[in-house]
N, C-alpha and C positions, 0 to 999 in steps of 0.2 A: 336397383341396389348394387348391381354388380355390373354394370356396362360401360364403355368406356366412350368418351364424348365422342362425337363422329367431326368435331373440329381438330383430331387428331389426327396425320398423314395416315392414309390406310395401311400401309407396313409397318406402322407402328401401332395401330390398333390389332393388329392380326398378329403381334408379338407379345403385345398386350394380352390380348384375350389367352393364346397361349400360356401364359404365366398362371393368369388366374384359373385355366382349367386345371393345371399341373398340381397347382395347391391346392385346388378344390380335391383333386381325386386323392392326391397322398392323405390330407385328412379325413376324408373318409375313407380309404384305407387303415388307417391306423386306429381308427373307431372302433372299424369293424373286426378289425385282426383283433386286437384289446378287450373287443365287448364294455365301449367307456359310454356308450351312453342307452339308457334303455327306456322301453315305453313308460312314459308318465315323470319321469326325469325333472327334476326341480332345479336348473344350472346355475351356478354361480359364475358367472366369470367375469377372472379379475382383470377388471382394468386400471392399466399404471398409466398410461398417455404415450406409453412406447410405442415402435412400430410390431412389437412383434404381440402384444396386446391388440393392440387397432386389430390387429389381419386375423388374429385367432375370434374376433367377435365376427370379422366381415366372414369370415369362413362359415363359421356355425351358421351364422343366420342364412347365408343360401345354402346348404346343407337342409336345415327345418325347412327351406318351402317343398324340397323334395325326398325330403327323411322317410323310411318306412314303418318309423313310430313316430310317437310324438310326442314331444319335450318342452318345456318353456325354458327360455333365457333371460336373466337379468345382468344386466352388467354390475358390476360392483366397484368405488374405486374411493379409497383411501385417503383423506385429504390429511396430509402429516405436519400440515402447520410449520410449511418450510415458508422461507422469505419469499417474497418476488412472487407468489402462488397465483395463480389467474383462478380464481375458481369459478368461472365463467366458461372456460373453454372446454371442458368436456359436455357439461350441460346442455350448452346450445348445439353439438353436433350430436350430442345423444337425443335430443329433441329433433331434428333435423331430422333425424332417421328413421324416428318413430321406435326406438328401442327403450323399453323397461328401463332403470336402471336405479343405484339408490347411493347416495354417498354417505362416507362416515369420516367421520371427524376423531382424533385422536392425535393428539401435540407430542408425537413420537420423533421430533425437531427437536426439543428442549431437552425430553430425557438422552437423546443421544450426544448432543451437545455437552452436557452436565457429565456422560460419564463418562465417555472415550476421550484418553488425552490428544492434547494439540498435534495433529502430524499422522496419526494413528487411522485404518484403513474403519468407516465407521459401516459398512455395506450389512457383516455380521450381526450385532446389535439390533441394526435397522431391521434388518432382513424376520427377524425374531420378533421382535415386537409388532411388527407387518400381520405377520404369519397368524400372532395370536388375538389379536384385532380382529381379521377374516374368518379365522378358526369359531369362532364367539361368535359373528354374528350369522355365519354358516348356520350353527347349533340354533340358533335362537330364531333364524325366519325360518328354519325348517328345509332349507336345500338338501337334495339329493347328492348332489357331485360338485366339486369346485375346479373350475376349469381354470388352467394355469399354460402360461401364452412359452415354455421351453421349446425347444427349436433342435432341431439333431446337432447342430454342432457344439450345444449348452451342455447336451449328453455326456459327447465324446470329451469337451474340455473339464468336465467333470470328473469322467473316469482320469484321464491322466493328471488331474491335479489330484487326486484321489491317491493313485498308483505314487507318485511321486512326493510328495509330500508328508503323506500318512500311510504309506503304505498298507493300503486298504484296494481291494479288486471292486468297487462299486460307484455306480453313476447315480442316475436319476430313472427312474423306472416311468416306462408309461403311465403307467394307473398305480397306485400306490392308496394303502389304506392307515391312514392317521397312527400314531404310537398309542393313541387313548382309544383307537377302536371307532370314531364316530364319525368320519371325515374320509369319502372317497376321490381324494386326488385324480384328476385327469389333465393328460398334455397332447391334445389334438394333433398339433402340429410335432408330433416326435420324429417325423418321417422330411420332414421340410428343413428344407439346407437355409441357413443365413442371408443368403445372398440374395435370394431367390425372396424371400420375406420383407427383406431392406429395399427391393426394385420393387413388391407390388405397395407398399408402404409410399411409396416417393410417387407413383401412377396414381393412387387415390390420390395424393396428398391430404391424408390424415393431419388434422393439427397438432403433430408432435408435443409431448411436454415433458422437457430436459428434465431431472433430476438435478434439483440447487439443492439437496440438502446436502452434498458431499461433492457436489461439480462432476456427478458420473463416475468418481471415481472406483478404479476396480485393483487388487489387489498384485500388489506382483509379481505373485506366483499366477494367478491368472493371465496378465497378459504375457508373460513368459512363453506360457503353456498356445493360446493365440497364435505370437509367433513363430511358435513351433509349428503349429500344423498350416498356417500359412505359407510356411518356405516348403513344407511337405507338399502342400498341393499343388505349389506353385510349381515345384520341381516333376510331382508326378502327380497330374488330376487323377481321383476319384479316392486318395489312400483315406481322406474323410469318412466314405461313403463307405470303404472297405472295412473302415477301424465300425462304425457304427451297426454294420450285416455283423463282426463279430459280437458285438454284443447280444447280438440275438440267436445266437446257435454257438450256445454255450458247453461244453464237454464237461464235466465235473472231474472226471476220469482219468480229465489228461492234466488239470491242476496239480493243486497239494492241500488241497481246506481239507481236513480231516473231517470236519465238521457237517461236509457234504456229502463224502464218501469216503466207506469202510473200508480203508488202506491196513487197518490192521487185521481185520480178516479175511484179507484176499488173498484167495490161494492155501490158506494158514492147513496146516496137516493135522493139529490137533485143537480138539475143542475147549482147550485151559488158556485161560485170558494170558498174553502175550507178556513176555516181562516187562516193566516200565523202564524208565530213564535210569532211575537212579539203580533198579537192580543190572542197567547196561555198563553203566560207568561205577559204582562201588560196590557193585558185587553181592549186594545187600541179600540175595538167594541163590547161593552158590550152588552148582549143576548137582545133581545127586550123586553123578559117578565122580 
């Protein structure tokens, strides 16, 4: 499952295997840091035809032969009734591999077509009706956890499109539990850099499948944000790596969310709620003396 041909120059398999130990152990790092997958486990994971889908199944599955519980996986994967669609090519390598797997059908092509005007970024839309598609049949064959192929630097470009745009301090969390309560999100790969994913993706040679429903396109606040931490890294490797360890060793303390931490009773000398805004600026409870 996981070997790499031996008609490969041996410093290229012995670079090879390299890569794939690195992703192997950061995913199960991040498993077990998270607690994303536990004994008896039902998986969903989604497969788009991407690389970084491909590599979040190839991971799992050598992960299960040597797991210290055990879990089943099925692949899952979306058919949106785009044009041009091979609906051939996942089947016969998911057959190939002897992996579970089940597809669904839903023409979320048409409705995106029909309501996002001409020129207009349609990824949102899509992304949503995706979501609730999965979400549905999650609920309905009775999955545990749905595994979702995000990558650290989906994170990081998250948080600063986030930061920058909506001025909002949040990304994508490893494990994450549904708005409705029924759905425990998991992202394996939250510890594995892009690059790293896009080189063992090109050594399998997965059979990629482009996204026609919008030519891949992505927004441009997104690749904005991209070429940001691209000239970042380029100029100074690892600031990636640095921005994403911040994400994890979080201060509440040194913020300003109020809503995290009691800034108006720090320190405070007496036990009488703090005057509000409006008694700061109109005077609305003038001092007693």
């Amino acid at each position: 499952m996981s070997a790499i041909p031996l008609a490969i120059p041996a410093a290229q398999r012995l670079d090879a295997n390299k890569l794939a130990k690195r992703l192997r152990r950061l995913t199960g790092q991040a498993i077990a840091d998270y607690n994303m997958i536990e004994e008896g486990d039902r998986i969903m994971v989604c497969l788009s035809g991407g690389k970084d889908s491909y590599t979040l199944l190839d991971m799992l599955r050598q992960l299960q032969a040597k797991a210290p519980v055990r879990f089943e996986l099925v692949a899952v994967h979306l058919d949106q009734k785009q044009p041009g669609y091979d609906a051939e090519v996942l089947p016969k390598y998911l057959r190939a591999i002897e992996q579970p797997f089940e597809i669904l059908e839903q023409d979320t092509y048409s409705v995106v077509q029909r309501v996002i005007p001409e020129g207009k970024t349609m990824c949102g839309l899509c992304s949503r009706l995706r979501r609730g598609a999965l979400y549905t049949h999650a609920e309905r064959a009775g999955f545990t956890k749905i595994a979702l192929g995000h990558h650290r630097d989906d994170m990081v470009e998250t948080l600063f499109l986030n930061m920058f745009y909506h001025s909002r301090l949040k990304s994508m969390p490893p494990k994450l539990l549904s708005d409705d309560g029924k759905h425990v999100l998991i992202r394996p790969l939250a510890y594995c850099k892009e690059t790293d994913i896009a080189d063992y993706a090109e050594q399998k040679a997965f059979p990629i499948m482009p996204c026609n429903l919008c030519g891949s396109q992505e927004t441009l606040q997104r690749k904005a944000i991209k070429a940001m931490l691209h000239e970042w890294e380029r100029k100074t490797p690892g600031r990636t790596e640095n921005v994403f360890r911040a994400m994890t060793q979080i201060a509440p303390s040194q913020l300003a969310d109020r809503e995290l931490f009691d800034f108006a009773t720090l320190g405070a000398r007496s036990p009488n709620p703090p005057p509000s805004t409006t008694d700061w600026l109109l005077g609305e409870n003038p001092r007693s003396d």
